[in-house]
LODREN-756529 format. One record per residue (C-alpha): x negated, y, z. Coordinates in steps of 0.05 Angstrom, whole numbers, plus 32768, in hexadecimal, padded with zeros to 4 digits. Example, Ala and Ser with C-alpha at 12.3 -4.5 7.8 and 13.67 -1.06 7.14 Angstrom:
BEGIN
7F0A7FA6809C;7EEF7FEB808F;
! end
This chain:
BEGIN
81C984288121;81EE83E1812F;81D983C9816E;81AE83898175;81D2834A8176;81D1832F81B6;81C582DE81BB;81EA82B281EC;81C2827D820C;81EB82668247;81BD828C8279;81A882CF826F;81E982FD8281;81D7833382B3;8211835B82D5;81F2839682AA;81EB837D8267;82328356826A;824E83978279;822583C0823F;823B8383820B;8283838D8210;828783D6821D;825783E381DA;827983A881B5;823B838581A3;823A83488175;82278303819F;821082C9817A;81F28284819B;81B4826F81AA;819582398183;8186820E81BD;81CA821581D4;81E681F98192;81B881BC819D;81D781B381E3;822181B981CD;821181898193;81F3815B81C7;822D815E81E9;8265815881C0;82448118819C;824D80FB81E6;8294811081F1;82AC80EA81A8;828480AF81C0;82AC809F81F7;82E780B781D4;82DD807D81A2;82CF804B81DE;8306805A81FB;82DF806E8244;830F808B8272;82FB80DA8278;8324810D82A7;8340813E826E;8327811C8232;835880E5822F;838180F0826F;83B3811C828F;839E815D82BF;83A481638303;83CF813A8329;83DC811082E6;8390810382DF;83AC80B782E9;83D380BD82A2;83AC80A08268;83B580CB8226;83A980A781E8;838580BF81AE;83B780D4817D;83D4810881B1;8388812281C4;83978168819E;83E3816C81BE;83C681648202;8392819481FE;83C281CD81DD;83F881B7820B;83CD81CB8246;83C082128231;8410821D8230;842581FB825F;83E882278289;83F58261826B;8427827482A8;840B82BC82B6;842F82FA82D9;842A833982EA;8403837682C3;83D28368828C;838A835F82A0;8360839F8282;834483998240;82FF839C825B;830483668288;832783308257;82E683478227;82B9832C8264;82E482F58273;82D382D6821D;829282EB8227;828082CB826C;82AC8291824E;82838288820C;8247828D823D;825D824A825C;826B8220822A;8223822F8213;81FF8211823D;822281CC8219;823A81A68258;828081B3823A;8287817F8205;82AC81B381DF;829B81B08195;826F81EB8176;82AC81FD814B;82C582128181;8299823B81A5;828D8261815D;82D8827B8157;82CC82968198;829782BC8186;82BD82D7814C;82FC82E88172;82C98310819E;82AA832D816A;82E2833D8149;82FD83638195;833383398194;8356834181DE;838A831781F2;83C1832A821F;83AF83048267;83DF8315829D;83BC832882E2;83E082FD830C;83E582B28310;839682908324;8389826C8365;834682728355;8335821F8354;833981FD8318;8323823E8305;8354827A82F6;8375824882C8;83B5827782BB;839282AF829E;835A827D8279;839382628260;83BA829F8243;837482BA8227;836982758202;83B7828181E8;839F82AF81B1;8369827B8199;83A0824B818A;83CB82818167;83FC8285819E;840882BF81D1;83F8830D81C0;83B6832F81B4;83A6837881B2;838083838173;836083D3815F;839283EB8199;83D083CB8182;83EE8395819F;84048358816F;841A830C8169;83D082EE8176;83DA82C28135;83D8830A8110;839E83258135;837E82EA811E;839082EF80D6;837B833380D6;8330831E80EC;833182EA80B2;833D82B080ED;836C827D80E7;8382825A8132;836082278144;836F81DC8154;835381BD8191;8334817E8199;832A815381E0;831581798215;831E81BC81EE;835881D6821B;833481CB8259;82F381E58252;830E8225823A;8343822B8272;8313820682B0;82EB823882CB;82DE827C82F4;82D382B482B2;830C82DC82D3;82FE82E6831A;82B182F282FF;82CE832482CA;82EA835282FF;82AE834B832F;827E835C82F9;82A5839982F3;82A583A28332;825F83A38341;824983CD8303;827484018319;826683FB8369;82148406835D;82238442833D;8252845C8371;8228844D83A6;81F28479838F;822684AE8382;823B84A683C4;81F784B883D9;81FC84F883AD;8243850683D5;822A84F38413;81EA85268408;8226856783F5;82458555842E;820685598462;81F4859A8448;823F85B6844B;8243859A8494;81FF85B8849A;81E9857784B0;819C856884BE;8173852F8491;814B852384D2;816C84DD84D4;815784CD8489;811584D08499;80EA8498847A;80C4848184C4;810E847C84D9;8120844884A1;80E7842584AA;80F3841284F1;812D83E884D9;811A83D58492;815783C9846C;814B83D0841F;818C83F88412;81858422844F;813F84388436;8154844283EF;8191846B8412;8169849D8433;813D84AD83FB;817284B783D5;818284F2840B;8144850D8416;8141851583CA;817C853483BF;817885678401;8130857D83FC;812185C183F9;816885D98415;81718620842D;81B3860B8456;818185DB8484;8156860C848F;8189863F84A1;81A6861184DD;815A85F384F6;816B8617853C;81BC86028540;81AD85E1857F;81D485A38565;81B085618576;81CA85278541;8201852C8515;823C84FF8515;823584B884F7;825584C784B6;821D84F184AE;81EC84CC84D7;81EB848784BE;81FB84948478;81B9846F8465;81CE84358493;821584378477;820A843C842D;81CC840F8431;81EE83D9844F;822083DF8413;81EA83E383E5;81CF83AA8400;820C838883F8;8212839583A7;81C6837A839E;81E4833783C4;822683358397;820383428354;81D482FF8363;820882D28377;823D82F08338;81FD82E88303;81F0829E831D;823F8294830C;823D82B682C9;8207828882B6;8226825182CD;8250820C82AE;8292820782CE;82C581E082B9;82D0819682C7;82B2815F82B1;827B817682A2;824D81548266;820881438277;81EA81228238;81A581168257;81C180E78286;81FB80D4825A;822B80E0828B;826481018296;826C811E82E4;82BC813282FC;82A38166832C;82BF81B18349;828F81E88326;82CE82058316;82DA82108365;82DF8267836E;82BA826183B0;82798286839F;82A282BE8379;82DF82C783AD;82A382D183E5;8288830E83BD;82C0832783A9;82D7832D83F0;829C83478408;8294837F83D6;82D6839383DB;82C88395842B;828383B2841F;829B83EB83E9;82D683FE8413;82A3841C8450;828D844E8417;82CF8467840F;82DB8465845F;829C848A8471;82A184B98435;82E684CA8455;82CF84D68494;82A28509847C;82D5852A8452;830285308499;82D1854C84B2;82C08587847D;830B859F847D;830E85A084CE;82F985E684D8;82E785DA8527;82BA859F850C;829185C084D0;8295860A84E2;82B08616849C;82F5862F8492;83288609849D;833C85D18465;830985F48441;832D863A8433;831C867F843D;836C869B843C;8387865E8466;83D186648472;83E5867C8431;83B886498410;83AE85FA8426;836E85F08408;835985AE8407;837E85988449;83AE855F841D;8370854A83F4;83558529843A;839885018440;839584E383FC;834884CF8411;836E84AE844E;839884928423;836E847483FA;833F845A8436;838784328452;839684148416;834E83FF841B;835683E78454;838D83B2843D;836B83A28407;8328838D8429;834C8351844F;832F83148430;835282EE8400;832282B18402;832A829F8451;837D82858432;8386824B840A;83BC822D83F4;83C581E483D6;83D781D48386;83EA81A68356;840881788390;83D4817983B6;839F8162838E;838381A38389;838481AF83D9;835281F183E9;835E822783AE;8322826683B6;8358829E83A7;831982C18382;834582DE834C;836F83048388;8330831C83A9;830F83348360;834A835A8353;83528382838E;830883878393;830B83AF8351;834583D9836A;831A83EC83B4;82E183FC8381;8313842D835D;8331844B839D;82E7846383B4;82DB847E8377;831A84B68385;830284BD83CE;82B584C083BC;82DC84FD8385;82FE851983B9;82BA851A83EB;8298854383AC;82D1856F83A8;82D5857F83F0;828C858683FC;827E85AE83C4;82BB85DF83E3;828585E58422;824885F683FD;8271862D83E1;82828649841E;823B864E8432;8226866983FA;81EC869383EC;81C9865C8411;81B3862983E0;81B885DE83EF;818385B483E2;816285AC839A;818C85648388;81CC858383A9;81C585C58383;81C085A0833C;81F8857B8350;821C85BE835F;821285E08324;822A85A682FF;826685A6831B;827085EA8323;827185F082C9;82B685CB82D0;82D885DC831A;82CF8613833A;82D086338383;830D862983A2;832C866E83B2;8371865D83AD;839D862783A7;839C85FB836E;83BC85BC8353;83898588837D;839A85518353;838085718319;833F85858344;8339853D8352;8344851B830C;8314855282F3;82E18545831F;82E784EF8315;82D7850282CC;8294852C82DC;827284F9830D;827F84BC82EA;826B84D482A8;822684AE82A4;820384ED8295;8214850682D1;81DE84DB82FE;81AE84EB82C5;81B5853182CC;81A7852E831C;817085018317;814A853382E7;8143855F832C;814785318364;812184F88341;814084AB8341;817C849C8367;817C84588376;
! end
């Protein structure tokens, strides 16, 4: 059955539903109020145009020629002179998912009808999304004020017929892609060419991404974290709800739930009650303080990056109730490069602590299990190289997490003098979020190792459902295999979305 059409109104994109529109390829279409507003607008915009009022990107230069007067016969040159001449991208192509967000956040915008863009226009680019569309944006080239006007720029190439598209997987001249959707290029009028290129759809694009995928792996990181207590043969005294309380943290609560979930009823706790050992280590210890914080974090993100979605921002903006037009810096990346920072510094201390934990599963004087997790050590490595790639993977992290938004550096001769750099610290955000996804694999595979070795005992009843899942597609480790393979294998298993489903059945919600 074709999915329900979903209407765009300027302000009711959620991190979730952005994410479920372009991965399902729903059909968008306006909101009737919205129409009124970009009518309302517009009719202001080709007032002033025929008074001739001054109006920063209607009738003028950009930037540091906002001085130069442009008259009215060279309106449409200006406006498709500034997507080439901005269309000065580098580097690797942005993923197709992201460019989908980046139309869709973009069409979102211009909706709300401070633009002064005409409704033509905000119609073709519902049907180039519609039609899925993608054009080519290179990665590399936004400051992230102004907006990420390089990439805006090369995505609004393909509207004009220029640039290349990838159309049903193949990539072609964006004047065919068109053709092929029964849409001709089209021409734009004052104002056009900025409003499509001002703005922050990229940097948001990416940290949407990011933050869809980072609340699921932070309650698989729970799951991890819960394998890995029982192969350490940890104790849950610490998760204890009393404990939690005492500092009341809504992500540290929600964390050790989670645990106590997944680990009641385990045989290997009760087999160790009278080990003599007092607390565990913190990896252990403060994984509800650890992962809550980061959970914590997410929540924080997601409200600031579904304020920006939902936002108008490029410059001037139209405001026909006070028949004004305002020259202002909604465009600014501030409120993005923040976030996108702090994920990527937030989502990193999974990966870290998640490490740590692995370390300490292979060290055979710290878990009591054989050592790197093998019973015919010497002859076999077991999983002694898959901790280094985790450290690997936790360094690179660690490169990554310095912010991008504490630099600036000045543009456009200095009329554009403190640049956010939110389209660096989206992209790298993404790629920490993707690193601790292999090192949150590599925890499962490790861990899972462990409860093997202590096997008849069973783990607890959320651990052993996660076990036997697993268990259907990699088994025990007896002797060496390729680890690579292990690893890839076992990405594939725990981010299937049935995976979580499965779990919760027997633990109950993972939140």
């Amino acid at each position: 059955m074709k999915e329900k059409i979903f209407i765009i109104d300027g302000n009711s994109l959620t991190v979730e539903n952005s994410i479920e529109i372009v991965k399902n390829n729903r059909t968008i279409a306006l909101n009737k109020s919205s129409i009124e507003k970009i009518k309302a607008s517009r009719k202001l915009v080709k007032r002033w145009i025929e008074q001739k009022e001054v109006v920063y990107g209607i009738n003028t230069g950009f930037g540091e020629f906002k001085d130069v007067i442009i008259s009215p016969e060279d309106t449409e040159k200006l406006q498709r002179n500034l997507i080439l001449s901005h269309s000065a991208g580098v580097g690797k192509y942005i993923p197709d998912i992201i460019v989908r967000l980046m139309l869709l956040f973009r069409i979102n915008s211009l909706a709300k009808g401070y633009s002064g863009v005409r409704l033509e226009l905000i119609n073709f680019l519902i049907d180039v999304f519609n039609s899925n569309i993608i054009p080519l944006v290179p990665s590399q080239g936004s400051v992230g004020s102004s907006g990420d006007l390089a990439p805006l720029s090369h995505m609004a190439l393909t509207y004009i017929g220029e640039g290349y598209s990838k159309f049903n997987g193949r990539i072609l001249e964006s004047k065919t892609a068109l053709s092929r959707c029964g849409l001709k290029p089209i021409r734009l009028s004052s104002k056009e060419g900025l409003a499509l290129t001002n703005g922050t759809q990229m940097m948001s694009a990416y940290i949407c991404k990011a933050i869809y995928d980072s609340n699921y792996l932070s309650r698989l990181a729970d799951i991890s974290a819960s394998v890995s207590v029982e192969a350490s043969r940890g104790t849950s005294k610490a998760f204890s709800d009393i404990l939690q309380k005492a500092r009341p943290h809504k992500g540290q609560i929600q964390t050790a739930k989670n645990l106590r979930r997944l680990l009641s009823g385990s045989e290997i706790m009760k087999s160790h009650e009278e080990c003599g050992k007092v607390q565990d280590a913190y990896s252990i210890r403060c994984i509800p303080q650890v992962h809550g914080a980061v959970k914590d974090t997410i929540e924080y993100c997601r409200q600031v990056l579904e304020v920006e979605i939902n936002s108008a921002t490029d410059n001037p903006l139209i405001f026909p109730e006070i028949d004004e037009h305002i020259e202002g810096g909604n465009f600014h990346g501030e409120p993005v490069a923040l976030i996108a920072d702090f994920l990527g510094i937030a989502v990193s201390e999974l990966g870290s602590i998640s490490e740590r934990r692995v370390a300490r599963l292979v060290d055979g004087s710290l878990s009591g299990l054989p050592r790197f997790l093998t019973e015919n050590g010497g002859i076999n490595s077991g999983l002694m190289i898959a901790q280094y790639t985790a450290a690997s993977l936790v360094s690179e992290n660690k490169v990554l997490s310095h912010p991008a938004s504490v630099d600036s550096i000045p543009t456009s001769a200095n009329q554009e003098d403190h640049n956010s750099m939110g389209s660096i610290g989206a992209r790298k955000c993404l790629s920490i979020v993707n690193n601790v996804k292999k090192t949150i694999a590599i925890e499962f595979l490790c861990a899972l190792q462990g409860i093997s070795l202590l096997r008849p005992l069973k783990a607890g009843k959320g651990v052993e459902q996660v076990y036997k899942i697993i268990r259907k597609h990699i088994k025990k480790l007896d002797d060496d295999r390729n680890v690579s393979e292990e690893i890839n294998k076992m990405m594939a298993i725990i981010y299937d979305e049935n995976f979580l489903n499965q779990i919760e059945k027997i633990s109950g919600k993972i939140e």
